[in-house]
N, C-alpha and C positions, 0 to 999 in steps of 0.2 A: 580549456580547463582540464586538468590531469582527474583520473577517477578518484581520487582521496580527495581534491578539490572536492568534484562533485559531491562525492559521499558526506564528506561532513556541511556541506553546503545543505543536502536531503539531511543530515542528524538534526541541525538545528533547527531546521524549517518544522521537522516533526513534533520538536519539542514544543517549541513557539506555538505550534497549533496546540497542541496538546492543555497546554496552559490556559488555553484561550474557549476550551471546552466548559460546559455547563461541571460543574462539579461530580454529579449524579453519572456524568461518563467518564470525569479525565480520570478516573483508579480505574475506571475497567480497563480505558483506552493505553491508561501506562502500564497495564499487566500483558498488551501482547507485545511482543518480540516486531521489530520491523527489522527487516535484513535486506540488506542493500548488495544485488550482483549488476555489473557492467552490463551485462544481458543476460537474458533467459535462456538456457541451455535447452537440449533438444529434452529432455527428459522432462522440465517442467511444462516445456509447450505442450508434448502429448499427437494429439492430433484434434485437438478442438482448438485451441491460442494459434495466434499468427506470432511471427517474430518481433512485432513490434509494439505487444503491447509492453506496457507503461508498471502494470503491478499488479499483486494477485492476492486474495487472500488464500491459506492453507490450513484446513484443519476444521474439525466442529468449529461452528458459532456457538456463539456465548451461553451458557446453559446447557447444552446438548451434546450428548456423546450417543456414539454409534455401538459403545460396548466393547468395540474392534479393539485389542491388544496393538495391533500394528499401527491405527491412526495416527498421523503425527501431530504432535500439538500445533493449538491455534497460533499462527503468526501471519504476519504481511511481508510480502518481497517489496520493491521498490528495485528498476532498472533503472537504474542513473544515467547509462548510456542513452535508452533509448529516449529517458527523458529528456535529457539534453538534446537530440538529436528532432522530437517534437515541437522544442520552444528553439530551435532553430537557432543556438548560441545564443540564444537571450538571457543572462540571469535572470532578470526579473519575471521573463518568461517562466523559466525553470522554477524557480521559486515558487510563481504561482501553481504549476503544475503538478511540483511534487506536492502540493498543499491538498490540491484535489484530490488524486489520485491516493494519498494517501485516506483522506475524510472516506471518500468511495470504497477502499477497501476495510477501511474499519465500520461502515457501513453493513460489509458482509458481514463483519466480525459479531455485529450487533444482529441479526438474524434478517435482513432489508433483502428480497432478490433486488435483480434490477431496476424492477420497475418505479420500488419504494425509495431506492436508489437516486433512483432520478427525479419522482416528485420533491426530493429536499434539495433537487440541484447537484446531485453530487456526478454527474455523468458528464 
């Protein structure tokens, strides 16, 4: 699959899920931004991420601001490459992953660390 493949193959999955949310989240959930890159560049890795995660959330979570003029607003990445590259050319794979990956990072979005994260499954 070509990355625009991919990419709008991750748009509608997002949506799809989106829909599919409890009411009381799907307006918060369609107010952040998901941006989709082939990969994570060195500059979002950082030096904490490896190359091959899957997606990130960026920004305060929901409610919460750091006051910081420079923060950049709340959104979610989504790597379509390396998701693709996780579910091992499976659509259905991918599909399911970006599904996750996605819930997981708007997870963050909704104020959950990891650990809350994972008690709902989303890890």
């Amino acid at each position: 699959m070509t990355s625009a493949e991919l990419s709008s193959l991750a748009e509608s999955t997002v949506a799809s899920t989106q829909r599919k949310l409890p009411a009381s989240l799907r307006s918060l959930a369609m107010a952040v931004p998901v941006i989709h890159h082939d990969w994570p560049s060195d500059e979002i890795l950082g030096e904490e991420f490896e190359p091959d995660i899957l997606g990130m959330f960026v920004g305060p979570p929901f409610g919460t601001t750091s006051g910081e003029t420079s923060e950049p607003p709340s959104h979610i990445l989504l790597f379509i490459e390396n998701l693709w590259d996780y579910a091992d050319g499976d659509k259905a794979t991918y599909i399911q992953e970006v599904k996750l990956t996605y819930l997981h990072e708007l997870g963050h979005y909704f104020g959950w660390d990891e650990d809350e994260v994972a008690a709902r499954g989303l890890d």
